[in-house]
C-alpha positions as CSV (number, residue, x, y, z in Angstrom):
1,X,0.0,0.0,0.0
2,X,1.3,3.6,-0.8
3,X,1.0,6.2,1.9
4,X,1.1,10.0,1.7
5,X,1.5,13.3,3.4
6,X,-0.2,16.4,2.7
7,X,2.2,19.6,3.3
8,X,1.0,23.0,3.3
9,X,3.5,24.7,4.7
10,X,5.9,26.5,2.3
11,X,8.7,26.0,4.8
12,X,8.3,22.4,5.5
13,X,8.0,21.5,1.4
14,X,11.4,23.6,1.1
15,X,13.4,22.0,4.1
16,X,11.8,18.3,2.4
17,X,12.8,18.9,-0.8
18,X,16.3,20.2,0.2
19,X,16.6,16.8,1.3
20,X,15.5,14.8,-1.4
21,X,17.9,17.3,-4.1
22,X,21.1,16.0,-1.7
23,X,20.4,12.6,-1.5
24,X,19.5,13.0,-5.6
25,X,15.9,11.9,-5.7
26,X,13.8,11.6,-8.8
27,X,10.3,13.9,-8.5
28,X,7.5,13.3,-10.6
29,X,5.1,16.1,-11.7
30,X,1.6,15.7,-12.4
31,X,-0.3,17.7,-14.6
32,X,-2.7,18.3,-17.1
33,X,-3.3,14.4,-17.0
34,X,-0.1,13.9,-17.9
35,X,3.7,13.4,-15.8
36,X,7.1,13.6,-16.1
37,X,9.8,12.6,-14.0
38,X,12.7,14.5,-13.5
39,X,15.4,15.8,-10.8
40,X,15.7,18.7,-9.0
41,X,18.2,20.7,-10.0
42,X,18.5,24.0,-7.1
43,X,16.3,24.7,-4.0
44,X,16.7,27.7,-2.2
45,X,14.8,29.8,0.7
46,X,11.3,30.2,-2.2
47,X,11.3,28.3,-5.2
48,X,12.6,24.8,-6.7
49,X,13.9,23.9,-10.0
50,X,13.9,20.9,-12.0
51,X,15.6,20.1,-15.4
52,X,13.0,19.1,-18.0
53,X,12.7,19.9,-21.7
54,X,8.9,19.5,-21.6
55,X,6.7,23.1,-21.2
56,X,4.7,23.0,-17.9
57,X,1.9,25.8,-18.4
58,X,1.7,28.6,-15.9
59,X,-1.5,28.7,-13.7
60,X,-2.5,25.1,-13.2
61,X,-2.4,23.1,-10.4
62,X,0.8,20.5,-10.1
63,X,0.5,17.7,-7.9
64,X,4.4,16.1,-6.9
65,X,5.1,12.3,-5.7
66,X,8.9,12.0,-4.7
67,X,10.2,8.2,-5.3
């Protein structure tokens, strides 16, 4: 069975992903019905990045599922 955690916190989701970006984990991104899986690439104190070549549009809602 697959068990989740719901974070709302901006801080907490930061200080998480900083974490998964050392130890090199893959995130996948849901939107649109579609996914991609990728890496992050840089955290710091506000916003993430990841390394795609695929366009996620602006303005929709993205669900993330760290493996």
């Amino acid at each position: 069975m697959t068990e989740g955690t719901i974070k709302t916190s901006k801080y907490e989701i930061i200080a998480i992903f900083r974490e998964e970006l050392r130890k090199r984990t893959e995130i996948e991104i849901f939107f649109n019905n579609t996914s991609i899986v990728t890496q992050l690439t840089r955290v710091d104190f506000a916003e993430f990045h990841i390394q795609t070549h695929r366009k996620i549009p602006p303005g929709h809602k993205i669900r993330f599922l760290l493996h």
